[in-house]
N, C-alpha and C positions, 0 to 999 in steps of 0.2 A: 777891095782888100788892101790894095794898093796906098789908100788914103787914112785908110784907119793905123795901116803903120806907120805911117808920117804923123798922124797926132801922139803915137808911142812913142816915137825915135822923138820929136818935138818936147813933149816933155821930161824924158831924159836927156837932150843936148840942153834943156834949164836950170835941169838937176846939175848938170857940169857944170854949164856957165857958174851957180852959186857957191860948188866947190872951188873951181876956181878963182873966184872974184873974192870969198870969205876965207878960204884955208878951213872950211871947217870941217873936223875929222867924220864926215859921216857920207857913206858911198853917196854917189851919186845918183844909182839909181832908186835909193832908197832915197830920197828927197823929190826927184821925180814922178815915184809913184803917192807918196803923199801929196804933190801940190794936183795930179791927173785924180789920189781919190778926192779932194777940195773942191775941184773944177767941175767933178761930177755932180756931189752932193749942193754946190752950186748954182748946179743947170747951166754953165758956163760953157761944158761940155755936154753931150747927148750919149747916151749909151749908146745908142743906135753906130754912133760913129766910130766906135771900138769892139763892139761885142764881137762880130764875125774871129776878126784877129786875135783879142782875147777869149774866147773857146777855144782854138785850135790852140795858141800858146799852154793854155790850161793841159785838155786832151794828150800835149806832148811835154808835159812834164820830165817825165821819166827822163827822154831823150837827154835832157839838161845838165842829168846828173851824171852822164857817163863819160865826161873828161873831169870829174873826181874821182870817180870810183877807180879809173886808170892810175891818177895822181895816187890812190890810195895804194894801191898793187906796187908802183915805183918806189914806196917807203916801206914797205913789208919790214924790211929791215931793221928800220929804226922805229917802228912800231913795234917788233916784236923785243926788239931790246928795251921800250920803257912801254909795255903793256899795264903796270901795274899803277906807275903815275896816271894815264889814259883815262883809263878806266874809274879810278879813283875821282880824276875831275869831273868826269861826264855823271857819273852818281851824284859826287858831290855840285856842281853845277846844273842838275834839274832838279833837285829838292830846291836848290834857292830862286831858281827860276819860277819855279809851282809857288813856293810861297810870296818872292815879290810878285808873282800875277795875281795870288790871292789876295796881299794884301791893296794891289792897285785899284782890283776892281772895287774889293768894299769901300775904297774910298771913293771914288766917284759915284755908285749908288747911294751913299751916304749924303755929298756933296749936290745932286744931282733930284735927291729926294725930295717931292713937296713940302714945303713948311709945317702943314699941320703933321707930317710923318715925324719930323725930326724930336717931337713935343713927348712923342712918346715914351 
């Protein structure tokens, strides 16, 4: 178990290293986890060598979220004072979400599609 989170921690201290080295605005551990899913789909990495750690990370989910939900309770306040801009964006930001995923994916099925499909 031991090892499996050192190839975790591993590929997020590369994720750093690349934030750090490029300045470029995108978390770190989201760079990490895309070059670990690369490495997998690669065979570069072994499932074997992360599953245990990644189940149990998955399984405790939840846990993850409960130093926001605290953060959330600490703003009550200024949540309850602009409830209506909130709310407003979270509506208005998953319609456009929903539709750039919609229109993302049809373009890669599109992109993606055998040649005799595309004829049709």
């Amino acid at each position: 178990m031991i090892l499996q989170c050192a190839v975790l921690f591993a590929f997020l201290a590369i994720g750093e290293f690349i934030v750090w080295a490029t300045e470029v605005p995108v978390p770190s551990s989201i760079i990490g986890m895309l070059l670990l899913t690369a490495a997998l789909k690669l065979r570069i990495v072994r499932l074997m060598w992360v599953d245990r750690v990644s189940d149990f990370l998955v399984k405790n989910l939840g846990f993850f979220f409960v130093p926001a939900g605290v953060g959330l309770i600490n703003c009550l306040g200024l949540i309850k004072a602009q409830w209506l801009p909130i709310i407003g964006a979270s509506i208005v930001s998953t319609f456009l979400i929903i539709a750039v995923t919609g229109w993302v994916h049809q373009l890669v099925r599109r992109l993606s599609a055998p040649h005799h499909e595309l004829s049709r």
